[in-house]
C-alpha positions as CSV (number, residue, x, y, z in Angstrom):
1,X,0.0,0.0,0.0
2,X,1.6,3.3,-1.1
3,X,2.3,5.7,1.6
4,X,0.0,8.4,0.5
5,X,-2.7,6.2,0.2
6,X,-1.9,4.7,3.8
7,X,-1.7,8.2,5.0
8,X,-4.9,8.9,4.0
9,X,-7.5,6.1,4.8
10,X,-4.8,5.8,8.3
11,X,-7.7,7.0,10.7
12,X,-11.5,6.3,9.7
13,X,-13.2,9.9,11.6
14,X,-10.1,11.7,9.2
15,X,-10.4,9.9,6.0
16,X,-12.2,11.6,3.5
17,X,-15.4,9.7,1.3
18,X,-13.7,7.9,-2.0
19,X,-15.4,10.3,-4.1
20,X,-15.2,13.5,-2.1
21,X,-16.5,16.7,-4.6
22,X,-14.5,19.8,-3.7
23,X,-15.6,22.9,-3.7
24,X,-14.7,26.9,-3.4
25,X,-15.5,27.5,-0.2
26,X,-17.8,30.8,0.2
27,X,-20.1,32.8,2.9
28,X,-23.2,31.9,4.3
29,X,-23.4,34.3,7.6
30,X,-24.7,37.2,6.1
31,X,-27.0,38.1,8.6
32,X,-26.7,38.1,12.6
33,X,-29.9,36.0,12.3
34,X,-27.9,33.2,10.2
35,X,-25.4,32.8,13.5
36,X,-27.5,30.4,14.5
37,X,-26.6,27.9,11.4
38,X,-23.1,28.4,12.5
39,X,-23.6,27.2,15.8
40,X,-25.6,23.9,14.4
41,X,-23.3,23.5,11.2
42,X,-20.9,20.8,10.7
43,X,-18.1,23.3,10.4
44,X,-18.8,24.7,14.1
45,X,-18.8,20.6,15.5
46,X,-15.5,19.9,13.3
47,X,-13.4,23.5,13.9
48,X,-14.0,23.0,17.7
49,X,-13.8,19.2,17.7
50,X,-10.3,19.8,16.1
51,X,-9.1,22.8,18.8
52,X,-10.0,21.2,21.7
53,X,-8.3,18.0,20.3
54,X,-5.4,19.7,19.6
55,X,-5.9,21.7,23.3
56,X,-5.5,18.0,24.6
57,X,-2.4,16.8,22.8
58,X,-0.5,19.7,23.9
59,X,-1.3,19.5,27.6
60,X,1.4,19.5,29.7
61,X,3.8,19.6,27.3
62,X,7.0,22.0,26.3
63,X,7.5,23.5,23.2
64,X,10.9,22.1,23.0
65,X,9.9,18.6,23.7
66,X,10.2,15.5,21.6
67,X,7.3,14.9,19.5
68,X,7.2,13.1,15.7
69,X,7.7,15.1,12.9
70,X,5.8,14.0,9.3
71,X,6.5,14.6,6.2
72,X,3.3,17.0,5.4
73,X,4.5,18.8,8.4
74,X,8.1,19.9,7.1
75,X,6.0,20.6,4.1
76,X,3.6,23.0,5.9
77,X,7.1,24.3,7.4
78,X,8.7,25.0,4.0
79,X,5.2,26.9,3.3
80,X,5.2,29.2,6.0
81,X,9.0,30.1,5.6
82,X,8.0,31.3,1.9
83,X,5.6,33.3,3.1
84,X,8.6,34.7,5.7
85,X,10.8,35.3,2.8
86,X,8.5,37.4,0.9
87,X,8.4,39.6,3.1
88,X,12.3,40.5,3.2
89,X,11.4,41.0,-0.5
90,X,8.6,43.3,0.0
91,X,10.0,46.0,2.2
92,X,7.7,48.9,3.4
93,X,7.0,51.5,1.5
94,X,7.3,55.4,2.5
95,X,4.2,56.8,3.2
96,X,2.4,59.4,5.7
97,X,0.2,57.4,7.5
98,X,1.9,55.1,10.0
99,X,-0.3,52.2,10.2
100,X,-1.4,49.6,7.7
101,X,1.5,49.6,5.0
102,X,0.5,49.5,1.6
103,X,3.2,47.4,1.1
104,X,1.4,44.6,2.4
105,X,-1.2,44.7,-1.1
106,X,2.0,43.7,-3.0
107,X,2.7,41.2,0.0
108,X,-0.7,39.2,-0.1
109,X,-1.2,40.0,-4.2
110,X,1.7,37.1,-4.4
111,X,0.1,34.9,-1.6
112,X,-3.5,35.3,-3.6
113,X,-1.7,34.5,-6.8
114,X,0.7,31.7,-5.2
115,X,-2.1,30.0,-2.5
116,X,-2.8,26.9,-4.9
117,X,0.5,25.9,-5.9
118,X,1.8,26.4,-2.3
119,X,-1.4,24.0,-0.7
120,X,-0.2,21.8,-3.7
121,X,3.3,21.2,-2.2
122,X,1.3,19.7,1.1
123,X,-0.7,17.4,-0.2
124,X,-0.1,14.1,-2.2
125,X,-1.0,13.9,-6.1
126,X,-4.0,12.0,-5.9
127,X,-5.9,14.8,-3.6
128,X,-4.7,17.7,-6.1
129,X,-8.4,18.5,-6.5
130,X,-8.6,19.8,-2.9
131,X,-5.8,22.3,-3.6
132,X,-8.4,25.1,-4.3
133,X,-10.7,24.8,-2.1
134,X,-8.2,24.1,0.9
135,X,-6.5,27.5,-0.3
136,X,-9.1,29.6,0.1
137,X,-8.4,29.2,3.8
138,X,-4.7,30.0,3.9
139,X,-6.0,33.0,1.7
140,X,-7.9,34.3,4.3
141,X,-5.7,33.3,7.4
142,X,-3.4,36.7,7.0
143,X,-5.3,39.7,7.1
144,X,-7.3,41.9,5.2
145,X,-5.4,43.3,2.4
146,X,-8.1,45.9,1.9
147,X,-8.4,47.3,5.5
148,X,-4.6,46.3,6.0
149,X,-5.9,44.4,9.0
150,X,-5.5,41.1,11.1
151,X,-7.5,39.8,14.1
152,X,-8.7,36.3,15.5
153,X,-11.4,35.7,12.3
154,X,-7.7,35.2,10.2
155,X,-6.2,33.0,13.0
156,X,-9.2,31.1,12.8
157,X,-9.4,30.8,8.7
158,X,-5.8,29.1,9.4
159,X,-7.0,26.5,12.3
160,X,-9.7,26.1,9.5
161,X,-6.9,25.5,6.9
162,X,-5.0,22.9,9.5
163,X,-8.4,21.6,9.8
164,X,-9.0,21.0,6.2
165,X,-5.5,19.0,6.0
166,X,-6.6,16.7,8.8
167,X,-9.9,15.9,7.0
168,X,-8.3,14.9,4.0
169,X,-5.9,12.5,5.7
170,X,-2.9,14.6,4.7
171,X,-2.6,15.3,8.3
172,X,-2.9,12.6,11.1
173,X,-3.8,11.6,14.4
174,X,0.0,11.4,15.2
175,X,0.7,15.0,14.2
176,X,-0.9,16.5,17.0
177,X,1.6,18.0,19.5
178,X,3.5,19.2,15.5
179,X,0.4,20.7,14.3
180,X,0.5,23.6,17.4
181,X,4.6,23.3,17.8
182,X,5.7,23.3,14.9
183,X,3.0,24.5,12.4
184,X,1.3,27.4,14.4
185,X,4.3,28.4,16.1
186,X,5.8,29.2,13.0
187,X,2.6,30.8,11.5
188,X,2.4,33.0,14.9
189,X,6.0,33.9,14.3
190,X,5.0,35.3,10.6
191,X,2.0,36.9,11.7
192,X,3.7,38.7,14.0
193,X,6.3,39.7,11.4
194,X,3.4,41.1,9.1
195,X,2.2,43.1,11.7
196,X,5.2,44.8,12.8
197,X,6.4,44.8,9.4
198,X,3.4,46.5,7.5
199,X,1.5,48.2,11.6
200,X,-1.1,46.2,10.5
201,X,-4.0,47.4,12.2
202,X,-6.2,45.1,15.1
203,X,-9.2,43.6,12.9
204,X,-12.6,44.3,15.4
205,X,-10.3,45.4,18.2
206,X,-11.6,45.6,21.6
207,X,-9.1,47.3,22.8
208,X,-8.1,47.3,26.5
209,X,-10.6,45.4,27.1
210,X,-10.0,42.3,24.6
211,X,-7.0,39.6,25.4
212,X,-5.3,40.7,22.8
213,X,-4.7,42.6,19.5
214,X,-4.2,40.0,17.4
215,X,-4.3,36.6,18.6
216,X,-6.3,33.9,20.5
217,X,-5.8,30.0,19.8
218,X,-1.5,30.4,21.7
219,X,-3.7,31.7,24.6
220,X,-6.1,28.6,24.4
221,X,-3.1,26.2,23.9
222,X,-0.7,27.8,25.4
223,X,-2.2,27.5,28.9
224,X,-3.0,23.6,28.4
225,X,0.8,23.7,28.1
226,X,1.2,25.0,31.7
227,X,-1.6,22.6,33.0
228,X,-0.1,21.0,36.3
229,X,3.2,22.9,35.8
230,X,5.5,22.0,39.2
231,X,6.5,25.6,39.8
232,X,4.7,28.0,36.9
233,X,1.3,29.5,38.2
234,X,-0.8,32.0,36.1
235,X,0.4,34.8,38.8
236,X,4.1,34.2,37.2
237,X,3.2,35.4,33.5
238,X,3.3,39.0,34.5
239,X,6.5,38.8,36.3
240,X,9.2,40.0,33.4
241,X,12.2,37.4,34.9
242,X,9.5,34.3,34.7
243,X,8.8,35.6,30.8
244,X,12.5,35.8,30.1
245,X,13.4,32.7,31.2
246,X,10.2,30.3,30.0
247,X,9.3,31.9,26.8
248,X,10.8,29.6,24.3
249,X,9.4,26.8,26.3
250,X,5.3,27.7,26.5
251,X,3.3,29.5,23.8
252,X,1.6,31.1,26.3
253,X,4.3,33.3,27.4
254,X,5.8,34.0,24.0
255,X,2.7,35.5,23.4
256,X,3.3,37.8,26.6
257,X,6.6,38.8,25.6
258,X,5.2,39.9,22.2
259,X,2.8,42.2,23.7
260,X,5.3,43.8,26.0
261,X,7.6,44.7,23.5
262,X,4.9,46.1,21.4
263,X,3.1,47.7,24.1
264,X,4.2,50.7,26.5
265,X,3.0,51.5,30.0
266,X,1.9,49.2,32.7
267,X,1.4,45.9,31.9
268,X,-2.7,46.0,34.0
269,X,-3.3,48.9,31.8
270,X,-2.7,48.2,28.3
271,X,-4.1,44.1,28.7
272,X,-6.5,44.4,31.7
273,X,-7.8,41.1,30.5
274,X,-4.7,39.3,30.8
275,X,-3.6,40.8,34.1
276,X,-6.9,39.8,35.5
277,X,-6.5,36.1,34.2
278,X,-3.0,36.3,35.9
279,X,-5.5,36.1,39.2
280,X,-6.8,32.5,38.3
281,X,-5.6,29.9,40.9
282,X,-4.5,27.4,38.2
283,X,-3.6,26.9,35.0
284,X,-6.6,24.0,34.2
285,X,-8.9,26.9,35.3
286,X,-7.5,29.5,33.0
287,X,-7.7,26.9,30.0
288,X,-11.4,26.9,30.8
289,X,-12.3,30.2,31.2
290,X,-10.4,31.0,27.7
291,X,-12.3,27.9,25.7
292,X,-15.2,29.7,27.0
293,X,-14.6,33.1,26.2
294,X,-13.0,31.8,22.5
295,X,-16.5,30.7,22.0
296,X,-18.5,34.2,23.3
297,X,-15.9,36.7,21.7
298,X,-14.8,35.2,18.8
299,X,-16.8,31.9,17.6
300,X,-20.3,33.9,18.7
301,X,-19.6,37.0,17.2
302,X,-21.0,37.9,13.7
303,X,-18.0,40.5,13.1
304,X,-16.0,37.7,13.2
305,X,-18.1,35.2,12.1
306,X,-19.8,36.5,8.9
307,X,-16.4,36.7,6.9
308,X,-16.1,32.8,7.7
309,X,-16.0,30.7,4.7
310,X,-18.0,27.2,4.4
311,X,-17.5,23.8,1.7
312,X,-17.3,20.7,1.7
313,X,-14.6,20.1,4.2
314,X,-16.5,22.5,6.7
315,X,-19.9,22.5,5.7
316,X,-22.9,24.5,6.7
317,X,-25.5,22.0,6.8
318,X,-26.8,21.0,10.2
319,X,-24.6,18.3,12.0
320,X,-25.4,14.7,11.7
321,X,-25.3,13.7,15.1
């Protein structure tokens, strides 16, 4: 049995139907009244089905520990370091206003031209015909090029696009603790050069009162991470030393360390939300709390929700229980 063809019928939930018809995946949320079809669709069961999955594999685990590496994996690697490397080739460009460079069009112009031939490189020959439709989501996982913009409706069009790959069977069971380490990580670190790159703007910013600018799932993750930690308790993420030392280690506080040296001024000031989270007596707590505020402030939000795109990896239709 040839490996691509073991890698894909590897796990039955994961293996896509023999004849699977692929489509461009497009809107359906066009009113705040359609949120409910979200919230009973297939592509609601299957996107949180495959974060808390992944919110599992994680737990208690390092960054830096040893975990197996596939194929597809490097491949996603390779992917995201293109991406990296178009940006050294698309410096910004001299303009008055300081925010939302519009040297970012010329940035995400190549990506929009490039998406299918790079989703290509990922998956085996015989599941070519997914390329388009699987691209759409990588499309949509790096900001706005119109507004200049990125916010947690991006992050969550790439979790959609990991998704995808894990429905197909080009991703597996096995990949787990990769898919956040290795995968996200390095999408996080390119996200957060486009935004300091390009001052992309926040996408539906809440300002102080959001967790954060730009990001949500390293939060979610990243504190499963910490679960049962011997010594590291949510009180320790807002002490600097802590950060310094532990950062390469846990998502969670590589994601505090960004916001510090983007933001000035007390820490309590400029993320309220976080340094009230800080107050949580444990780590298995504050992996809660986030799941459930992932779901009210971003999953249950039509700002977020109505640019979300739906086909036949992550339909609309009403799950099959």
């Amino acid at each position: 049995m040839a490996e691509s063809e073991r890698r894909a019928g590897n796990s039955e939930e994961m293996a896509p139907p023999l004849q699977q018809s692929f489509m461009i995946p497009r809107k359906e949320i066009n009113m705040v009244s359609d949120m409910s079809k979200w919230k009973r669709s297939q592509a609601y069961a299957d996107y949180m089905g495959f974060i808390l999955t992944l919110n599992e594999g994680v737990k208690g685990r390092k960054l830096t520990c040893e975990y197996n590496v596939s194929e597809p994996i490097e491949k996603l690697v390779a992917l995201l370091n293109t991406l990296d490397r178009w940006i050294d080739e698309t410096p910004p460009v001299d303009q008055p206003s300081r925010f939302g460079n519009k040297a970012f069009r010329t940035w995400y112009a190549k990506l929009d031209q490039e998406a299918e031939n790079l989703v290509a490189t990922v998956i085996p020959k015989h599941l070519a015909s997914a390329a388009p439709e699987v691209a759409v989501y990588l499309k949509e996982s790096v900001g706005n090029s119109t507004r200049i913009d990125y916010g947690t409706g991006h992050e969550a069009a790439f979790a959609a696009f990991l998704c995808c790959l894990c429905k197909i069977g080009v991703l597996r069971v096995d990949d787990q603790m990769a898919i956040v380490f290795k995968v996200f990580n390095r999408y996080l670190e390119v996200m957060r050069k486009l935004q300091k790159t390009y001052r992309m703007e926040p996408a539906g910013s809440q300002g102080v009162w959001g967790l954060d600018d730009f990001q949500f799932l390293p939060f979610i993750w990243g504190s499963s991470q910490l679960i049962d930690h011997p010594n590291l308790e949510p009180r320790h993420f807002v002490d600097e030393k802590v950060v310094n030392e532990n950062h390469k280690d846990f998502m969670f506080l590589e994601c505090i360390l960004f916001i510090t040296e983007m933001k000035t001024g007390p820490f309590a000031e400029h993320s309220n939300q976080l340094w009230n989270i800080s107050a949580v007596p444990s780590w298995s707590k504050v992996n809660q709390g986030l799941i459930r505020m992932y779901k009210a402030e971003c999953l249950e939000k039509f700002p977020v929700i109505q640019h979300f795109k739906f086909g036949s990896l992550l339909p609309i239709q009403p799950v099959t229980s």
